[in-house]
C-alpha positions in Angstrom: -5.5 1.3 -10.0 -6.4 4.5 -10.8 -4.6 7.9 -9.4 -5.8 11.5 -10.8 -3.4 13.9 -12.5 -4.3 16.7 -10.0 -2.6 13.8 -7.6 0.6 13.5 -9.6 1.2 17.2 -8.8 4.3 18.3 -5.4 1.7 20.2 -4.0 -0.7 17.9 -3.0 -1.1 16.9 0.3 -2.8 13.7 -0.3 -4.4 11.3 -2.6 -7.1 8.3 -2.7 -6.0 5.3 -3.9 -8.7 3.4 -4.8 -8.6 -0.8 -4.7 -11.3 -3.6 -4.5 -14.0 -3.5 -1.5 -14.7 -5.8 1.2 -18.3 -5.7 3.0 -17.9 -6.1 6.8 -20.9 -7.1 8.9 -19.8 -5.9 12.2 -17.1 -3.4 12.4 -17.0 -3.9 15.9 -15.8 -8.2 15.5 -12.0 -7.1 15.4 -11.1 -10.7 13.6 -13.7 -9.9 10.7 -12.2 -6.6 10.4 -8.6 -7.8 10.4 -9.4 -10.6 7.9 -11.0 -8.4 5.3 -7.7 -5.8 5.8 -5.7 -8.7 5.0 -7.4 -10.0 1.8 -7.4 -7.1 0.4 -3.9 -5.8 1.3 -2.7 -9.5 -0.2 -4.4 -8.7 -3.7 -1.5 -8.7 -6.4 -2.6 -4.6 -7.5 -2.5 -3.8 -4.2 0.9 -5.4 -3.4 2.0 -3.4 -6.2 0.8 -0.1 -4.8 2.7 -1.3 -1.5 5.7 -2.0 -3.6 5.3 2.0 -5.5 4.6 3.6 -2.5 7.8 2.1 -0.8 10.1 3.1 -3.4 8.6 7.0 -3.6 9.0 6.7 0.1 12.9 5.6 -0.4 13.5 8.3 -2.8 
């Protein structure tokens, strides 16, 4: 996972995260859409961005 320094900084008002891809053939076929969200979302780096985001969230 990878999150710039500029990021890290109060006064940002957003950041990327960036995580794996997932090619969709028709954006419009709701199902292929909600599968693809679902892999990826279930990927063990991305559960761990879940996980940090919570706790920052909490804080």
């Amino acid at each position: 996972m990878k999150i710039s320094a500029r990021a890290k900084n109060p006064d940002a008002s957003y950041t990327r995260i960036y995580t794996s891809t997932s090619n969709i053939g028709d954006w419009s076929d709701t199902k292929e859409v909600l599968e693809s969200m679902n892999v990826l979302i279930g990927e063990v780096e991305c559960q761990g961005v879940v996980e940090l985001l919570v706790d920052i969230a909490g804080e």
